[in-house]
N, C-alpha and C positions, 0 to 999 in steps of 0.2 A: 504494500500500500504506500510505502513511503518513496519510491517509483516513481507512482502511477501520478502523472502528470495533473495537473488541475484540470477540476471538469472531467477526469478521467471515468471511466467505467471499469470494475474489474468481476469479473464473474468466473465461477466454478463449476462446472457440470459435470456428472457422471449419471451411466446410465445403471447406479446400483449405488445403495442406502449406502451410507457409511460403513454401517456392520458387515455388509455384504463385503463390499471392498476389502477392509480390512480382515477378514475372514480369506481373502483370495489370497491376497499381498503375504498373507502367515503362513500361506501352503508353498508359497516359492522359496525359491534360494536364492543366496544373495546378497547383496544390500538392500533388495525393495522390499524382502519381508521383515523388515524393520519401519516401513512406511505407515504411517497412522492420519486415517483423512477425519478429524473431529466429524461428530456430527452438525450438522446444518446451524443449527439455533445455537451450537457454542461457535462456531465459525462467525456466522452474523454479529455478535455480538463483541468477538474479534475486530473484526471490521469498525462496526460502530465503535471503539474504543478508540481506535485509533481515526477517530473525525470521519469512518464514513455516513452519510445519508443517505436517508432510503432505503436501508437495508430490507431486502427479501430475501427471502429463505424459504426451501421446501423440501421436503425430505419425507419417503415415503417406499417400498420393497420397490427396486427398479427405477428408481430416481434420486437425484439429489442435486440438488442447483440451490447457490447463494450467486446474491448479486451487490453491492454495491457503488452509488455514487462517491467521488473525491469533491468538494466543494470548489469552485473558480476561484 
């Protein structure tokens, strides 16, 4: 977030909940089964902390999208 240009938009999608992913990520080898994607509403919340607006969040079995705005 700290990036993302003013005005910026930043957004996260995956086509699988949190749990799911990180349930995937655990079954590999590697460095990416150490990968941990928060769920949605602490990501948002993330966000908003550090000054984003507008936060949406959704999260759901087979979805998860957070979005937020960076103020001008």
């Amino acid at each position: 977030f700290r990036v993302l240009a003013p005005g910026g938009v930043i957004a996260v999608g995956h086509l699988m909940s949190s749990a799911e992913l990180n349930r995937f990520h655990a079954n590999l080898h590697g460095p990416i089964a150490q990968d941990h994607l928060p769920p949605a509403k602490q990501m948002g919340t993330v966000f908003a902390n550090l000054g984003g607006k507008d936060v949406m969040t959704q999260e759901q079995s087979g979805w998860y999208f957070v979005r937020a705005n960076k103020p001008a």
